[in-house]
C-alpha positions in Angstrom: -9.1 12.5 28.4 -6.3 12.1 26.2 -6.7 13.0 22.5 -5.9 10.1 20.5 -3.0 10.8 18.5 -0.5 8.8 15.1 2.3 10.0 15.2 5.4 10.2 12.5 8.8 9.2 14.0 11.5 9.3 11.8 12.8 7.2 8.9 16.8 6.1 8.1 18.0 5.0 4.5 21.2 2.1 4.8 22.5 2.8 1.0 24.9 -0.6 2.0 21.6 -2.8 2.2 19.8 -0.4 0.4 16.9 -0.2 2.7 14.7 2.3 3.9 13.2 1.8 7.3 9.9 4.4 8.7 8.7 4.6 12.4 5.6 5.5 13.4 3.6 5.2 16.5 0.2 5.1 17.7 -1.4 4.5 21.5 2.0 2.6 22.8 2.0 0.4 19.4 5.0 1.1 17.2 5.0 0.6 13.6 8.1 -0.1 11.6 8.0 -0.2 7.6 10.6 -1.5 5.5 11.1 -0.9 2.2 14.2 -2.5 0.1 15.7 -1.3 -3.2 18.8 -1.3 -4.9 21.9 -0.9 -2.5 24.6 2.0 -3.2 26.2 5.5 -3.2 23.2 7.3 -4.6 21.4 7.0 -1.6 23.5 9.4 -0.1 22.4 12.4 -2.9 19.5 14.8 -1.8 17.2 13.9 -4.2 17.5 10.6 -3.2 16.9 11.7 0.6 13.8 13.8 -0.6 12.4 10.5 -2.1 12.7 8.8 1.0 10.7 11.3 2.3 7.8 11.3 0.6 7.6 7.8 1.3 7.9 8.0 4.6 4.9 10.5 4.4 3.1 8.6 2.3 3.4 5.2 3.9 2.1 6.3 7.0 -1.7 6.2 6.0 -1.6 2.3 6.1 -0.8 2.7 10.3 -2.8 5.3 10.6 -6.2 3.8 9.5 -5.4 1.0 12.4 -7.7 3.6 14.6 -8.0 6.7 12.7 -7.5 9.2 15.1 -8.5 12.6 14.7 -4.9 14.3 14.4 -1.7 13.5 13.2 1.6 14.6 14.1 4.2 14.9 11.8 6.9 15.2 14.8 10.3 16.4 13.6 9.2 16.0 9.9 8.7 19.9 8.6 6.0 20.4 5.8 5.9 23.0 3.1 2.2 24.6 2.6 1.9 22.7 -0.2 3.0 19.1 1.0 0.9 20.0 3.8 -2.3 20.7 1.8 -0.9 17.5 -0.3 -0.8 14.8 2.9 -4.8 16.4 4.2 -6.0 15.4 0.7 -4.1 12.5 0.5 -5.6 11.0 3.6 -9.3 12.2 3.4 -9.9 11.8 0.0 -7.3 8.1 -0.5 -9.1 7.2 2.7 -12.8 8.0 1.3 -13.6 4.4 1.1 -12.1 3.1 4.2 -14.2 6.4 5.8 -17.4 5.4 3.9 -17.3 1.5 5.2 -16.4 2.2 9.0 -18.8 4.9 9.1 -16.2 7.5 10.1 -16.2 11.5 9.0 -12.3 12.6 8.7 -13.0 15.8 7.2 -12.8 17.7 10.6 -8.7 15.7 10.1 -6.2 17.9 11.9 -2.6 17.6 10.5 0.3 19.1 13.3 3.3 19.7 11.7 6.6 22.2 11.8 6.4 24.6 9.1 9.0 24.3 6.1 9.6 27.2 3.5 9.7 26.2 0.4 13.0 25.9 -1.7 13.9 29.4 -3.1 14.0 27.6 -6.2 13.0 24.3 -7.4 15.4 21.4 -8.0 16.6 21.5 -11.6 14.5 18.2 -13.1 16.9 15.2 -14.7 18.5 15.8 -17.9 15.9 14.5 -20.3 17.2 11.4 -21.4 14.1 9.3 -22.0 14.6 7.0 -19.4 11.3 5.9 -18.2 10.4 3.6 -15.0 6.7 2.3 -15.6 5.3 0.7 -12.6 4.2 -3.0 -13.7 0.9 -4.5 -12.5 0.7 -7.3 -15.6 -2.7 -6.0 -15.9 -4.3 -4.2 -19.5 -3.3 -1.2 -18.6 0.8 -1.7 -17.8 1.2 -4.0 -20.6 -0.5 -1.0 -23.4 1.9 1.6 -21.2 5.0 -0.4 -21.4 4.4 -1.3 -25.1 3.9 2.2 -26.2 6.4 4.1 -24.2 8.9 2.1 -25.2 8.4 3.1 -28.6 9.7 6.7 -27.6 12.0 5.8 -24.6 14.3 3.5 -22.5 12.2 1.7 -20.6 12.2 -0.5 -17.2 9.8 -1.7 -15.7 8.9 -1.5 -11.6 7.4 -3.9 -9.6 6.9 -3.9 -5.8 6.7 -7.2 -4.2 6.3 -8.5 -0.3 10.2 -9.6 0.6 10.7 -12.9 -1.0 7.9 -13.1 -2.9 6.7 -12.6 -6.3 3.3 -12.8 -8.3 3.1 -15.1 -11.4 0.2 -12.9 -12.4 2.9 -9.9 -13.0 5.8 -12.1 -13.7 4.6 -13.9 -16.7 3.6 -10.7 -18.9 6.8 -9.0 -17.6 8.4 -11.6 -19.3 6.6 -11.5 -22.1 8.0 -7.6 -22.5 12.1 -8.5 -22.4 12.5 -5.6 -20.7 14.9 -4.9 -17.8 13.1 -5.1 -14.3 13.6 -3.6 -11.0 12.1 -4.4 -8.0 11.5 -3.0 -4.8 10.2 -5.2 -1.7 7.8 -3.7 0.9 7.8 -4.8 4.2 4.3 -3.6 6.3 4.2 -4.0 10.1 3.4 -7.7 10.9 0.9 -6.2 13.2 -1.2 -4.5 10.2 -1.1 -8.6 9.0 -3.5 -9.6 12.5 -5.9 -6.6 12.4 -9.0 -8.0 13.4 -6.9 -9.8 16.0 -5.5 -6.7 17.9 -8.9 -4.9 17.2 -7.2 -2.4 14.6 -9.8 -0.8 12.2 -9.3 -2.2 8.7 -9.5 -1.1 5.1 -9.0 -0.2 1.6 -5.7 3.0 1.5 -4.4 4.3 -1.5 -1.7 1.9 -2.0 -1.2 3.5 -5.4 -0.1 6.2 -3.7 2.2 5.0 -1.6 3.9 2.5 -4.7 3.9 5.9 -6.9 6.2 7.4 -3.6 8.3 4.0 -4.0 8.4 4.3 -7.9 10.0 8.0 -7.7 12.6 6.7 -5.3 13.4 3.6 -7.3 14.1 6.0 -10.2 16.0 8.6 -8.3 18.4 5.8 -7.8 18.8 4.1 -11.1 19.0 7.5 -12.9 15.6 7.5 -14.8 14.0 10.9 -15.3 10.5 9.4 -15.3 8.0 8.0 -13.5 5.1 6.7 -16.1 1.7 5.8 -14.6 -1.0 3.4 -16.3 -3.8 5.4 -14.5 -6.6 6.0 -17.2 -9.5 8.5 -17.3 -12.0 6.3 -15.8 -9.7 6.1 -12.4 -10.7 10.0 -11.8 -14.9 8.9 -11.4 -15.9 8.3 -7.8 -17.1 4.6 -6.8 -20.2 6.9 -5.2 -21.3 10.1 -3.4 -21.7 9.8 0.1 -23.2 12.9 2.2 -22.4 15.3 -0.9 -18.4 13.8 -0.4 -17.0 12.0 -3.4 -16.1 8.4 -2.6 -13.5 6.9 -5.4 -11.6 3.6 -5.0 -9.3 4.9 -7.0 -8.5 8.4 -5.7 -4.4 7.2 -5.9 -5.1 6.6 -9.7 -6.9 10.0 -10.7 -6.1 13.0 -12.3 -6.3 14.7 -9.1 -4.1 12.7 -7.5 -1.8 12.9 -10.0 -1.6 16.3 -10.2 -0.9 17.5 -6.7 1.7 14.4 -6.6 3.4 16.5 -9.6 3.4 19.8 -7.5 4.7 17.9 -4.5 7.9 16.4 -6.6 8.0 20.3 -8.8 8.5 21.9 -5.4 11.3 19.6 -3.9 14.8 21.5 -3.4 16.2 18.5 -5.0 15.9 17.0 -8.5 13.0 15.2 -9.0 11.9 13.0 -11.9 9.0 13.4 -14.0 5.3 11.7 -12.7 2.5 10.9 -15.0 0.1 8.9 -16.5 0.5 7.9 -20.2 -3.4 6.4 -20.3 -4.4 9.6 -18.6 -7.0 11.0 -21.4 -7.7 7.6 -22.2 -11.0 5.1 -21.5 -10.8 1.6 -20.6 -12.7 1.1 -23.9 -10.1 2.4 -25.8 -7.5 0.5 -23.5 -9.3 -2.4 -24.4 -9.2 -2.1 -28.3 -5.3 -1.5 -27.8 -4.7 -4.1 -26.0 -6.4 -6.2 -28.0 -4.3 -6.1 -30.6 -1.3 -7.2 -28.6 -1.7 -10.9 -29.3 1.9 -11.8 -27.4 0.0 -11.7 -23.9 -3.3 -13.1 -24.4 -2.0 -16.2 -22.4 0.2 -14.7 -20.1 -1.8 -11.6 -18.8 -4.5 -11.9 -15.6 -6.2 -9.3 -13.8 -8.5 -11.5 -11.2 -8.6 -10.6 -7.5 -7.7 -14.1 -6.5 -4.1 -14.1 -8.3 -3.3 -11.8 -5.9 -4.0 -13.1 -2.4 -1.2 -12.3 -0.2 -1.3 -16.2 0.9 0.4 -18.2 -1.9 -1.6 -20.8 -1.5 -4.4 -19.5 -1.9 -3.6 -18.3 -4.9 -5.4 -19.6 -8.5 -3.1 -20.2 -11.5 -5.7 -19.2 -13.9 -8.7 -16.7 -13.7 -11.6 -17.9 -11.5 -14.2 -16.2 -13.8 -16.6 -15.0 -11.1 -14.9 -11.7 -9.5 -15.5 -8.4 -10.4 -12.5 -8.1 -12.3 -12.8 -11.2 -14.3 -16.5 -9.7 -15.6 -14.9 -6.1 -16.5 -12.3 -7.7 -18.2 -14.0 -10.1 -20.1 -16.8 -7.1 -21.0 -14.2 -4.5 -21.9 -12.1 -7.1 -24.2 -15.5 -8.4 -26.0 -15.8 -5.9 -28.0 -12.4 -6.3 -29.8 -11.3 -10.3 -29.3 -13.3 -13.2 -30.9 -15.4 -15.0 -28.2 -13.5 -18.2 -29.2 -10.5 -16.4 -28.1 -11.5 -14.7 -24.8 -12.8 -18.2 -23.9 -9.3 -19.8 -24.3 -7.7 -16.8 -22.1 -10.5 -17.5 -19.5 -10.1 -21.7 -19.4 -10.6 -23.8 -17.9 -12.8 -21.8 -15.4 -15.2 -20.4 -18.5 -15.4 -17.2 -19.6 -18.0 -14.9 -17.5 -20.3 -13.9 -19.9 -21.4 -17.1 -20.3 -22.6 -17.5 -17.1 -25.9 -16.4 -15.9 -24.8 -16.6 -12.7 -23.0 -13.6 -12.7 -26.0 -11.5 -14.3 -26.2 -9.2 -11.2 -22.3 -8.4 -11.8 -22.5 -7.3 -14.9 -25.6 -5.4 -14.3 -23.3 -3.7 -11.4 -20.7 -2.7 -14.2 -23.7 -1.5 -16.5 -24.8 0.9 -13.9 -28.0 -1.2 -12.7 -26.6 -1.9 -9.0 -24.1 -0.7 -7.0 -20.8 -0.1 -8.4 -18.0 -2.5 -7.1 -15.0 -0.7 -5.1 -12.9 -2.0 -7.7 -10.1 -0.5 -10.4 -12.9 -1.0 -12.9 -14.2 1.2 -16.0 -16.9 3.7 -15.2 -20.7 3.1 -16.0 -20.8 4.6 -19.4 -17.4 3.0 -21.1 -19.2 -0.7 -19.6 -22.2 0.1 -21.7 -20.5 1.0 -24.7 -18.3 -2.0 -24.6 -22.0 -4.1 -23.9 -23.3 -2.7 -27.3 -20.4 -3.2 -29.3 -20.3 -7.0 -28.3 -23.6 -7.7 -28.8 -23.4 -6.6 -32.2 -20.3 -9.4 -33.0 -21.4 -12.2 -35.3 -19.4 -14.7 -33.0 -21.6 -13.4 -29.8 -25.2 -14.5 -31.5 -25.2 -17.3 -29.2 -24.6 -15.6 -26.2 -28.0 -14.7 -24.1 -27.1 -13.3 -21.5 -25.1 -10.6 -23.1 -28.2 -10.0 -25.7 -30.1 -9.6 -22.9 -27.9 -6.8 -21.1 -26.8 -4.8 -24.6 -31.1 -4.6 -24.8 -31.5 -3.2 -21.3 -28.7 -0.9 -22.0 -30.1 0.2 -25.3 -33.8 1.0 -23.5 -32.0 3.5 -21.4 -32.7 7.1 -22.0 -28.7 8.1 -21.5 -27.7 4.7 -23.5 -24.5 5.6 -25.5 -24.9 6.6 -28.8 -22.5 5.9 -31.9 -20.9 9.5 -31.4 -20.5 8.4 -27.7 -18.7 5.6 -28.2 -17.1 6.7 -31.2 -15.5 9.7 -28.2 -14.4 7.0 -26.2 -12.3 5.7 -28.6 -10.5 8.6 -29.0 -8.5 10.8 -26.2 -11.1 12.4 -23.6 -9.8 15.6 -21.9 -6.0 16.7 -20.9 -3.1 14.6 -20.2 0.5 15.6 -18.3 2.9 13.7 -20.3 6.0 15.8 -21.3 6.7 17.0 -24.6 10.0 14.8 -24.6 7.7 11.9 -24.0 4.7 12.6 -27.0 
């Protein structure tokens, strides 16, 4: 029998449309993804080449997962050790989750691939100019980013959009910022669209990953010499352990990630730009409390799952106050906003901690259920941010979140005032540049 295998095809960058277009194939089915930036003459340097490279390497995972086979072969695409060791991790570990829910081991993974020495000498990095690309969600986290780097750079923001379409819940607080955007559109296989019709396997991938491959090549071609992530502590704490094998939603997000990402772009044989998180050694909590402060996007900001359904119409205008997203935000802001106020940002739905309903959600967050694969803030920065709202004057009315603050505070490994008092300051190492502190 015939060992299943994906296979890499090539990819070809048009600098006159400005588009970069990546083959792959799998079992007789051909992928094609296209990805669209701004058209002209710097397509046609190396670094801007090597760019399109690693998002031809990186984009693959999305086909792939279709049936996970147990090799891939990188065809006329010759790997360094390092990008090789790079792509295994990328797919085993950024594929954890989609592993974990289809019952599937890919540890025993096999990449095939020609063997690439690396560059005698690394490419000489962008002259440091302080011109920073932050990748723009409209979330918390961007919108604290943007507003602080901007402080110490020239700043653009980067957002990645399906072709023709656009998000109000990352165009309104983009707006909001005045600053200068550019945009990249991402075209998937229309096949990935009718998975469960074609009998393709389906899944969460580490589309951070991918955008972060995106994001480098955007700012090869507009001459920035940065790429600055919004990826904060909390991202690097796996959603669960699973047969002794770390299982993290966010593996695209994490230190880890980040890290061999930076070795990756260190080694090219071109120039590459700088990649990092600024929220790196920072908790959600303390995201939160800084965000807080940032009155101007109170109305415009919204992280829920359903303003991001890729059907339009689907789509809510407001948050729906139920998802798992709406409850972290509302808990991690409660601390630092009067209630009044994070009810006004959450009409005309309500806000979520005033509804019993979603008890068992909260007590998710709080550590007393399953954790929800979702970009949400780890067990013990939830807890903290419980505690500190409870103790609000404005919150006295508030039952249910009484109720969970006192189960969190019977806990043996509650947080204590030094605890939270940590969070609220920076927690381990960060990457950012000394140009960039």
């Amino acid at each position: 029998m015939t060992e299943q295998v994906f296979r890499y095809r090539r990819f070809t960058a048009d600098a006159d449309l400005g588009l970069l277009t990546c083959h792959y194939s799998l079992d007789g089915w051909e992928f094609t993804e296209r990805v669209t930036l701004a058209p002209g003459p710097r397509w046609h340097t190396p670094d801007a080449r090597a760019a399109a490279r690693l998002v031809f390497l990186l984009a693959g995972v999305s086909y792939y997962k279709t049936a996970a086979p147990p090799v891939i072969d990188l065809g006329d695409t010759a790997v360094t050790d390092t990008e090789l060791a790079f792509l295994r991790e990328f797919y085993t570990h950024g594929l954890g989750e989609f592993a974990y829910r289809n019952d599937l081991d890919l540890s025993a993974l096999r990449i095939e691939a020609a063997h690439a020495d690396g560059p005698d000498a690394a490419g000489a990095a962008p002259a440091a100019g302080l011109r920073a690309l932050v990748p723009f969600g409209g979330g918390i986290d961007s919108i604290v980013t943007a507003e602080q780097v901007r402080q110490r750079a020239e700043v653009a923001l980067f957002v990645v959009s399906r072709p023709g379409d656009r998000f109000d819940a990352i165009e309104a607080p983009a707006a909001v910022t005045g600053l200068p955007v550019l945009r990249a559109e991402r075209e998937i296989d229309p096949a990935l669209l009718r998975s469960a019709e074609l009998g393709f396997r389906n899944g969460h991938v580490p589309v951070t990953g991918i955008l972060s491959a995106i994001a480098v090549l955007a700012a090869v071609l507009a001459g920035k010499d940065a790429v600055v992530m919004s990826n904060e502590w909390s991202a690097s704490v796996p959603t669960l352990t699973h047969a002794g094998r770390p299982v993290n939603h966010q593996y695209s997000k994490s230190a880890e990630f980040e890290a061999a990402f930076r070795d990756v772009l260190a080694a090219s044989p071109a120039p590459m730009p700088e990649y990092f998180s600024w929220l790196r050694d920072r908790t959600e909590l303390w995201v939160g409390q800084a965000f807080a402060a940032l009155r101007s996007y109170h109305a415009s900001f919204r992280s829920c799952n359903k303003a991001f359904y890729a059907e339009a119409a689907r789509r809510l205008g407001h948050w729906c106050g139920t998802c798992d997203k709406c409850c972290f935000i509302d808990l991690i802001l409660a601390p630092f906003l009067p209630a009044a106020a994070l009810r006004q940002i959450f009409a005309p739905v309500g806000e979520p901690l005033d509804d019993p309903r979603l008890a068992a959600k909260f007590r998710a967050l709080l550590g007393a259920g399953a954790k929800p694969f979702e970009c949400v803030g780890e067990v013990s920065e939830c807890r903290a941010a419980a505690l500190l709202a409870a103790r609000r004057a404005d919150r006295g009315g508030c039952g249910m979140l009484a109720g969970l603050a006192a189960e969190v505070a019977a806990w043996p490994d509650a947080p204590s005032a030094a605890d939270i008092g940590a969070m609220l300051r920076p927690v381990g190492a960060n990457l950012i540049p000394a140009g960039y502190r």
